[in-house]
C-alpha positions as CSV (number, residue, x, y, z in Angstrom):
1,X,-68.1,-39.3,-85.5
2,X,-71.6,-37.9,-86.2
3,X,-75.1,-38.9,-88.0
4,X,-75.6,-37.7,-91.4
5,X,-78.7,-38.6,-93.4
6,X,-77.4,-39.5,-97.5
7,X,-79.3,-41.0,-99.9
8,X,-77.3,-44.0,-101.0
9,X,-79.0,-44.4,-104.3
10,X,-81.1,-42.6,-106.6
11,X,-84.8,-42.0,-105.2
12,X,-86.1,-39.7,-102.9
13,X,-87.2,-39.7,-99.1
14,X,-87.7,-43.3,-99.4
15,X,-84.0,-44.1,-99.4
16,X,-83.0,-41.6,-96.9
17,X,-80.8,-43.5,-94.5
18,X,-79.0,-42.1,-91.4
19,X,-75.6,-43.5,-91.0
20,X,-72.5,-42.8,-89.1
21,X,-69.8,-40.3,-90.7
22,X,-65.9,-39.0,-89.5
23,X,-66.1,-35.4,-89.1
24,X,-62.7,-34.0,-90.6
25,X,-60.6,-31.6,-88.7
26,X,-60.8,-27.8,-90.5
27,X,-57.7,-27.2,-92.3
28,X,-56.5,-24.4,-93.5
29,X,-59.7,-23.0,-95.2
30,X,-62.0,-24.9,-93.8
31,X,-64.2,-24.5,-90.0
32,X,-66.5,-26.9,-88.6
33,X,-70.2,-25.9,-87.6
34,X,-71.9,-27.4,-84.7
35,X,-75.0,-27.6,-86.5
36,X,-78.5,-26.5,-84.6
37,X,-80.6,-26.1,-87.6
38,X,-80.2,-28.0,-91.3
39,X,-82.1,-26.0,-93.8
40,X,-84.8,-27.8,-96.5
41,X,-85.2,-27.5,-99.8
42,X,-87.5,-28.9,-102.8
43,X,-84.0,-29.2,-104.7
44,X,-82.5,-31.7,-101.7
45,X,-84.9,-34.7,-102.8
46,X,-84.6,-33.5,-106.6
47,X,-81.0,-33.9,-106.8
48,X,-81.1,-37.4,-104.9
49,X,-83.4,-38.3,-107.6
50,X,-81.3,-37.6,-110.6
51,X,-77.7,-37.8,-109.5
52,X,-74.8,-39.3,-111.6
53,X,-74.3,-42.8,-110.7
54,X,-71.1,-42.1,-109.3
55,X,-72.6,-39.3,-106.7
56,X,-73.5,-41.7,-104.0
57,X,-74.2,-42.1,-102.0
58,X,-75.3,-38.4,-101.8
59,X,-74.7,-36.3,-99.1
60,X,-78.0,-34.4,-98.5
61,X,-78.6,-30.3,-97.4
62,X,-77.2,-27.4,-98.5
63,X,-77.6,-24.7,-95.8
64,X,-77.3,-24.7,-92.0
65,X,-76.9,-22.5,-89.2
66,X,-75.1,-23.3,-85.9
67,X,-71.8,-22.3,-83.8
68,X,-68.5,-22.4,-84.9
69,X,-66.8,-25.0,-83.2
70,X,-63.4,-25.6,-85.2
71,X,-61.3,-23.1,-87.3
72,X,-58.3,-24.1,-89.4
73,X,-55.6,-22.7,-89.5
74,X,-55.3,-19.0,-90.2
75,X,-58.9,-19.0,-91.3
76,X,-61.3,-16.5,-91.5
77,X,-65.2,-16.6,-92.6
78,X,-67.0,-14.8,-95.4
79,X,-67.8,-12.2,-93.3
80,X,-64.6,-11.5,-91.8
81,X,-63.5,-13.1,-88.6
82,X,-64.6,-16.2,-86.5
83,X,-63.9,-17.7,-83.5
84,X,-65.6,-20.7,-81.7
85,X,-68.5,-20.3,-80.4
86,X,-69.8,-17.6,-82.7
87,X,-73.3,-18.6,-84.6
88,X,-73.0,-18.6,-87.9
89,X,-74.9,-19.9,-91.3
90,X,-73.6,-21.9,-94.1
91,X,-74.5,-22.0,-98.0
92,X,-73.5,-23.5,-100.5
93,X,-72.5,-26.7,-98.6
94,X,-73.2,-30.6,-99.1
95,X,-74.4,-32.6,-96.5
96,X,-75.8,-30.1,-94.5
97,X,-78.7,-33.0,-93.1
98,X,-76.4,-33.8,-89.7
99,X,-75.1,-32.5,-86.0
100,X,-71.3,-31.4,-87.2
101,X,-69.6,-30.5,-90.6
102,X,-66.7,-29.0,-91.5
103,X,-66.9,-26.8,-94.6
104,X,-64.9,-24.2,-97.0
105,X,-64.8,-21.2,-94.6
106,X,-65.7,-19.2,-97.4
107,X,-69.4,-20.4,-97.2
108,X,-69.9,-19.4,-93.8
109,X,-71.4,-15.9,-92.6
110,X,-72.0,-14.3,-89.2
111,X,-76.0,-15.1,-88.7
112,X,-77.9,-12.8,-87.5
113,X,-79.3,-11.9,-84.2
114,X,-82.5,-11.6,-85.6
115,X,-83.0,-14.9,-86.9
116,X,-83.3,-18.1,-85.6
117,X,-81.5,-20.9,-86.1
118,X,-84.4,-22.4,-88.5
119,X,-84.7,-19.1,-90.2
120,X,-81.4,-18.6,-90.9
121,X,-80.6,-22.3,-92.3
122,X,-83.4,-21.7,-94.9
123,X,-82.2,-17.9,-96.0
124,X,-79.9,-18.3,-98.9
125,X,-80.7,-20.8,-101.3
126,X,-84.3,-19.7,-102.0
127,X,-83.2,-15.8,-101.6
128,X,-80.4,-16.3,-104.0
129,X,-82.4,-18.0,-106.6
130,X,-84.9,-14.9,-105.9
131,X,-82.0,-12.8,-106.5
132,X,-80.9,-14.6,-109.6
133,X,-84.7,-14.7,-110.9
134,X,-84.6,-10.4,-110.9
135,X,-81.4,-10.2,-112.5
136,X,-82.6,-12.2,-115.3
137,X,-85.4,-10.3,-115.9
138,X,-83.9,-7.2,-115.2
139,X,-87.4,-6.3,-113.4
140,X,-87.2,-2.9,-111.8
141,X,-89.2,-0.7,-110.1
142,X,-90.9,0.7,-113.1
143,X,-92.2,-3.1,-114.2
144,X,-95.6,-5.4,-113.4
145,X,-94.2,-8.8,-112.5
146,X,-96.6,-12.0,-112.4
147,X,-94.7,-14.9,-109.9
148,X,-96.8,-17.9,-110.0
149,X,-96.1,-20.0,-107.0
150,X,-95.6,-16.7,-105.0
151,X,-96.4,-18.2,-101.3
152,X,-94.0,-20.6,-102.1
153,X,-90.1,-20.1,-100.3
154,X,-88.8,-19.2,-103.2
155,X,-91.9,-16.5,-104.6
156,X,-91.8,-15.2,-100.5
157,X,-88.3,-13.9,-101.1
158,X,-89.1,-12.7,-104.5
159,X,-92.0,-10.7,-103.3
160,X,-90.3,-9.2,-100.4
161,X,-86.8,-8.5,-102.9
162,X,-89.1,-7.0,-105.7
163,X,-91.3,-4.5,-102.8
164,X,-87.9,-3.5,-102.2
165,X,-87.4,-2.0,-106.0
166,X,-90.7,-0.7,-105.6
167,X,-92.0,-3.3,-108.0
168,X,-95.8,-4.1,-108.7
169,X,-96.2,-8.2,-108.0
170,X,-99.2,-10.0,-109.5
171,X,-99.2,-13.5,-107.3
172,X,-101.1,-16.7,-107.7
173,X,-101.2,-18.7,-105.4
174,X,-104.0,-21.1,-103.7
175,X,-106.8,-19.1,-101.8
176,X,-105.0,-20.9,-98.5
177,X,-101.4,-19.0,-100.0
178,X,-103.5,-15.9,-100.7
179,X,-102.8,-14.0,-96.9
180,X,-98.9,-15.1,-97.8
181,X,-98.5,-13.0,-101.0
182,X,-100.7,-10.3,-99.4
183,X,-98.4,-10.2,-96.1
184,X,-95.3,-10.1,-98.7
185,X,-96.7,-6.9,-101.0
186,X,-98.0,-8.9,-103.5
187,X,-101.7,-8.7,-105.1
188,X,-103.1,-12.4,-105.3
189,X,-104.6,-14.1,-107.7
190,X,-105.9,-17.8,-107.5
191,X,-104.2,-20.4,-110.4
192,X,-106.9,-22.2,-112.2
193,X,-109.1,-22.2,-115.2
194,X,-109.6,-18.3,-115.5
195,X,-106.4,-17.4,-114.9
196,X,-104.7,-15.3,-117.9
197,X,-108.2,-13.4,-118.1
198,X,-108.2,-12.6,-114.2
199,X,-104.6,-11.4,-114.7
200,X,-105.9,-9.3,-117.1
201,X,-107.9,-7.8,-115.4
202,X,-105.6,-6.7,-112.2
203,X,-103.1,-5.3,-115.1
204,X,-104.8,-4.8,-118.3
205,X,-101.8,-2.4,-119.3
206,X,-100.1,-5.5,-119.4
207,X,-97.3,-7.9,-117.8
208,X,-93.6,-7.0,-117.9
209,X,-92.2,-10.0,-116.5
210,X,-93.0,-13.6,-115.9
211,X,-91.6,-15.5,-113.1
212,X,-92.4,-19.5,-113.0
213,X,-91.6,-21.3,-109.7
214,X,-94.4,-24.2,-109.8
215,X,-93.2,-25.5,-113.7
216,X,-96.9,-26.3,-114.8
217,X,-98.1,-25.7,-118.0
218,X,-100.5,-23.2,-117.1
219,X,-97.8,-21.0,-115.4
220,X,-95.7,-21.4,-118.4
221,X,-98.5,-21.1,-121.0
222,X,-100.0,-18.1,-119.5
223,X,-96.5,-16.3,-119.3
224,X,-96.0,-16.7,-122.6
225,X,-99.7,-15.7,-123.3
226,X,-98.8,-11.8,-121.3
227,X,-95.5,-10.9,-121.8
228,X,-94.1,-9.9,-125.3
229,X,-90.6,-10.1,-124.9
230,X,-89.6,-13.8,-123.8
231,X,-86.0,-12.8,-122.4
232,X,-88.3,-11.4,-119.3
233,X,-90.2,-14.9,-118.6
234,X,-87.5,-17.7,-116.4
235,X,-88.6,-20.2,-115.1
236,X,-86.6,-22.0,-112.2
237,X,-88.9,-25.5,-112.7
238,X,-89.8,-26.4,-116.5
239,X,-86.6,-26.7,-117.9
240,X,-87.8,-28.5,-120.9
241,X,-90.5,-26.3,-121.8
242,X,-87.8,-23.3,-121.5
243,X,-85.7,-24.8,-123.9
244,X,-89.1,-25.6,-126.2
245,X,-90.2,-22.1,-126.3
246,X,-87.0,-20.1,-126.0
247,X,-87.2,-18.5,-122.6
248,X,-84.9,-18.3,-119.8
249,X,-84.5,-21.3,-117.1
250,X,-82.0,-20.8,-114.0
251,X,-80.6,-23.2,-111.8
252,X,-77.8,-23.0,-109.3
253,X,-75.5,-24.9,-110.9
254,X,-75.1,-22.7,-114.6
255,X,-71.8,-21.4,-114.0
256,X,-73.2,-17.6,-114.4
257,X,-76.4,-17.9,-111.9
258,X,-73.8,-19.9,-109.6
259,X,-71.3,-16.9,-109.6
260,X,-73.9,-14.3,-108.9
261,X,-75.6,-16.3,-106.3
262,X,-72.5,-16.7,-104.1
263,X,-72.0,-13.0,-104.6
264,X,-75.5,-11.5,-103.2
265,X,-75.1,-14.2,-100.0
266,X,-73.8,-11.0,-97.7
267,X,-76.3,-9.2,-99.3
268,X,-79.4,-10.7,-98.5
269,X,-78.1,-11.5,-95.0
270,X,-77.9,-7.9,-94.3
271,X,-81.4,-7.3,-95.8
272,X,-82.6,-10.3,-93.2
273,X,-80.8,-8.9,-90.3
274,X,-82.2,-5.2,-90.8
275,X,-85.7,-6.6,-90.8
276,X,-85.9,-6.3,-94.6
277,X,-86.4,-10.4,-95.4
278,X,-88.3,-12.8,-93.4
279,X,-88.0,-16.1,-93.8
280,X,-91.3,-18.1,-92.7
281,X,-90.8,-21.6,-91.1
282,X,-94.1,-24.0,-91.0
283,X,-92.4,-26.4,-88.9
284,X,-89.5,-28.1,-87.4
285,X,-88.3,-31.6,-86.7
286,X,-85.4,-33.6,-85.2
287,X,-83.0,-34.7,-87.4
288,X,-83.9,-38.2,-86.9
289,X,-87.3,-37.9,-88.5
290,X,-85.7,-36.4,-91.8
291,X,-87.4,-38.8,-94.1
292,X,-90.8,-37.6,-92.6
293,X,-89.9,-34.2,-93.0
294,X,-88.9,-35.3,-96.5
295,X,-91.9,-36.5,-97.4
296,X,-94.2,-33.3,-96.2
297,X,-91.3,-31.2,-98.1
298,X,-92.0,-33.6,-101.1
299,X,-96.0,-33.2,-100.9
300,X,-95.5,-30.2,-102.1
301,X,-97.7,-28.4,-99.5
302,X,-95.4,-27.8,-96.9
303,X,-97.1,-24.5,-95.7
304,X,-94.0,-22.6,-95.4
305,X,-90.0,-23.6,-94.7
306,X,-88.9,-26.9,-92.8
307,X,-86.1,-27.4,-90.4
308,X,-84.0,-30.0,-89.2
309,X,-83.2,-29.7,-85.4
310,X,-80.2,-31.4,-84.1
């Protein structure tokens, strides 16, 4: 028996309850984690808001990291291997939010020395979607790419993927997310009135690729204003203005974007463990006080990636 925090209808941190739940033993498969850090993520209180009926209540968290503390029968992880007592991280899992889960074995990886616990149970799901975001686009090395919402987890990994390709990066962010995009190889630029001219003027040979991970209008209407070819803007937050103006919106669960994320999940762990993607945490808290770490995560300003401790 453990605590698990589920939302047992639709609505966001304010339903958030913390209730007793039978941890399975693994079967053949399967391992369970002893979790030590529960990763957050804008799309944990989106998806509580706008489940299918049936879905609850909803389990709540899709990454972890922690220590192996159950293997099922001949079972090895992702990464080859296991035994208990070996750290490892987990994505993509439900019901992450809790001390102890057992999980498809096939979602787990060896973490990391050089990460944390909170570091490494906030790595994959905004360094896939980063991942996903550039294959899109195709951007490359020899491209100008304009992320709006670049200090956010998300833009972070995008920036630090793209430097990587040798990519240029145009940023906007807030002035307070303007040291953020800097630190990551991006050139800032502040959102607001202005902002299509001031981009302008940091790349007036123009904008190859458009990257939207706020879904305002502005980010949307100015992408649309600077790049010619619309099959190099995505957006992973304005779905409906995607499908309005005939540009590209990802999500984890399109069958193609969930086939190539689970595919770059070694990947980007080895980028993190040779120092090659940081993942910035603003702040921890115990897994008791979920909903009030669900409500800064909500607010939108959270400064940088949250963590539930065990």
């Amino acid at each position: 028996m453990t605590k698990q925090w589920v939302a047992p209808s639709a609505g966001g941190s304010e339903v958030l309850t913390f209730v007793d739940v039978d941890v399975p033993e693994p079967r053949a498969g399967e391992v369970t984690i002893e979790v030590r850090a529960a990763g957050m993520n804008p799309a944990d209180t989106k998806h509580t808001r706008a489940g299918d009926p049936s879905a609850y209540p909803m389990a709540i968290g899709y990454e972890v990291a922690g220590v192996l503390s159950a293997l099922g029968p001949d079972t090895t992880i992702a990464s080859g291997g296991g035994a208990v007592g070996d750290e490892v991280l987990a994505f993509r899992i439900a019901g992450g939010w809790t001390s102890s889960i057992t999980v498809p074995a096939a979602d787990v990886f060896a973490k990391p020395a050089s990460l944390d616990d909170a570091q490494a149970a906030n790595l994959l799901l905004a360094g896939t979607t980063a991942a996903d975001v550039i294959r899109v686009t195709r951007a490359s090395g020899r491209d100008t790419v304009l992320v709006h919402g670049a200090s956010g987890a998300v833009g972070v990994s995008l920036l630090q993927q793209l430097r990587l390709l040798g990519t240029r990066v145009i940023g906007t962010a807030s002035e307070s997310g303007a040291d953020t995009v800097r630190r990551y190889g991006g050139e800032w630029v502040a959102y607001g009135d202005g902002l299509e001219a001031r981009v302008r003027d940091l790349a007036p040979h123009g904008v190859d690729v458009a990257v939207d991970c706020v879904g305002t209008d502005e980010a949307v209407d100015v992408s649309l204003a600077l790049v010619a070819d619309r099959g190099r803007i995505v957006t992973i937050a304005a779905q409906a203005r995607a499908t309005a103006d005939g540009f590209a919106a990802v999500g984890g669960a399109q069958p193609e974007s969930k086939a190539f994320r689970d595919s770059v999940r070694q990947r980007l762990i080895d980028l993190a463990a040779a120092g090659q993607l940081e993942v910035p945490v603003a702040r921890t808290f115990p897994l008791a006080e979920a909903r009030a770490a669900a409500e800064l995560l909500e607010s939108g300003h959270p400064g940088g990636k949250l963590a539930l401790l065990p």
